[in-house]
N, C-alpha and C positions, 0 to 999 in steps of 0.2 A: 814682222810685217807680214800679212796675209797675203797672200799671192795671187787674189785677185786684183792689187793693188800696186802690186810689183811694177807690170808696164808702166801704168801712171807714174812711177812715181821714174822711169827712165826716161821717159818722154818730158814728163817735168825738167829733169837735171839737163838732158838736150840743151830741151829749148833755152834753159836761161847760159848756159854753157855759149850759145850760139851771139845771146845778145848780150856779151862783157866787151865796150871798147878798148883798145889797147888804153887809152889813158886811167879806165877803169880799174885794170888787170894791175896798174901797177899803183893805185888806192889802196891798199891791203885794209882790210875792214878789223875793226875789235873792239871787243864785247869790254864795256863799260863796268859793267855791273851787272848782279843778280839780286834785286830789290835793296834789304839795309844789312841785308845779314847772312851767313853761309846756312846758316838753319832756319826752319821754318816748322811751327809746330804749329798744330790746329785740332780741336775736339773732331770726332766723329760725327758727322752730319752737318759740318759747317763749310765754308768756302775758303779753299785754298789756293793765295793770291801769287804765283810769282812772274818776276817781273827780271828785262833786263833791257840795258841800254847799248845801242851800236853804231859806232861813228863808220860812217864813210862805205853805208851799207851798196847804194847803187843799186844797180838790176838785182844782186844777189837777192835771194831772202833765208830768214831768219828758220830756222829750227831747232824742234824741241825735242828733243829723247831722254829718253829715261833707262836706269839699269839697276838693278837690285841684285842682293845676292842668292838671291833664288831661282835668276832665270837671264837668259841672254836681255842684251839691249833691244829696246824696244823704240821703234820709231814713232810720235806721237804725231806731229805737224810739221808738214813745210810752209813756209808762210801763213794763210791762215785757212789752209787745207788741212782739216785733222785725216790722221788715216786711222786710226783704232775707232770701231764701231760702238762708244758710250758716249753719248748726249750729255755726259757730265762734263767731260772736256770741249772747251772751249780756246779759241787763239783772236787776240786782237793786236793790230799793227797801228801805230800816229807816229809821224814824224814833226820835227822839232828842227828850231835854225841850229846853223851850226853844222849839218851835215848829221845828225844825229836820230835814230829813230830807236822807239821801242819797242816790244812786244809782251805782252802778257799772256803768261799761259792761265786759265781759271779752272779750277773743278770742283763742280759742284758738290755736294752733300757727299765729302771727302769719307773715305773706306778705311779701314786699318792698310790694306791692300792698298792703298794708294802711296804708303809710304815705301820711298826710294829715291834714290839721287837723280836729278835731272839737272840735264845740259841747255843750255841755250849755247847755237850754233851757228855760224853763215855759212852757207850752201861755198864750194871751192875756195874754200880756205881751212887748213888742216891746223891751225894754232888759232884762230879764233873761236872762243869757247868759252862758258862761264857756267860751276854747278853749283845749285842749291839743293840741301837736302831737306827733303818734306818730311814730317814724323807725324801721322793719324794715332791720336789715342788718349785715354780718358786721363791721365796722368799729364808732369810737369816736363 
């Protein structure tokens, strides 16, 4: 995460830290699912869709990161705040009955470099979490 970004993103975790009611706190939230499959493969210049499902989300919101083996963990979105500076990523949040909401991470006209493991996460909860790995490339 870039450090001009850093504050935001303290001032974020703050504020939603500030607004969990006690009957909240003890909802513990978890991640459903990461679309239909633990892998995801996509050609080079195509759209790469993942997706994940979270019961008993509340104030919290939903985050994305990512980590490869070439380079520390990268923070992509807190809810549908992206922090990395490429317009190819995108974050979209709907909720559903049941208690239940999704998120989708989108990126557009996918990179070889796009390939790497990502999380889907709830903000104050350290076991909620679900990863799908993306694979960019002209093969199977």
């Amino acid at each position: 995460m870039s450090n001009i970004y850093f504050p935001f993103f303290i001032l974020m975790c703050s504020i939603c830290i500030g607004k969990l009611t006690e009957a909240q706190r003890r909802l513990e939230p978890s991640v459903l699912a990461v679309g239909e499959q633990a892998s995801v493969h996509v050609l080079p210049g195509r759209t790469a869709i993942l997706q994940c499902v979270v019961r008993n989300l509340g104030t919290r919101v939903v985050i994305w990161r990512s980590s490869s083996s070439s380079g520390p963990e990268q923070m992509i979105s807190i809810g549908e705040f992206v922090f990395i500076a490429d317009s190819r990523f995108q974050t979209a949040l709907g909720e559903e009955s049941g208690g239940l909401t999704w998120s989708t991470l989108t990126i557009r006209d996918s990179q070889v470099s796009d390939s790497s493991l990502y999380t889907c996460g709830v903000s104050h909860s350290d076991t909620a979490g679900a990863q799908v790995r993306l694979v960019v490339s002209e093969g199977n």
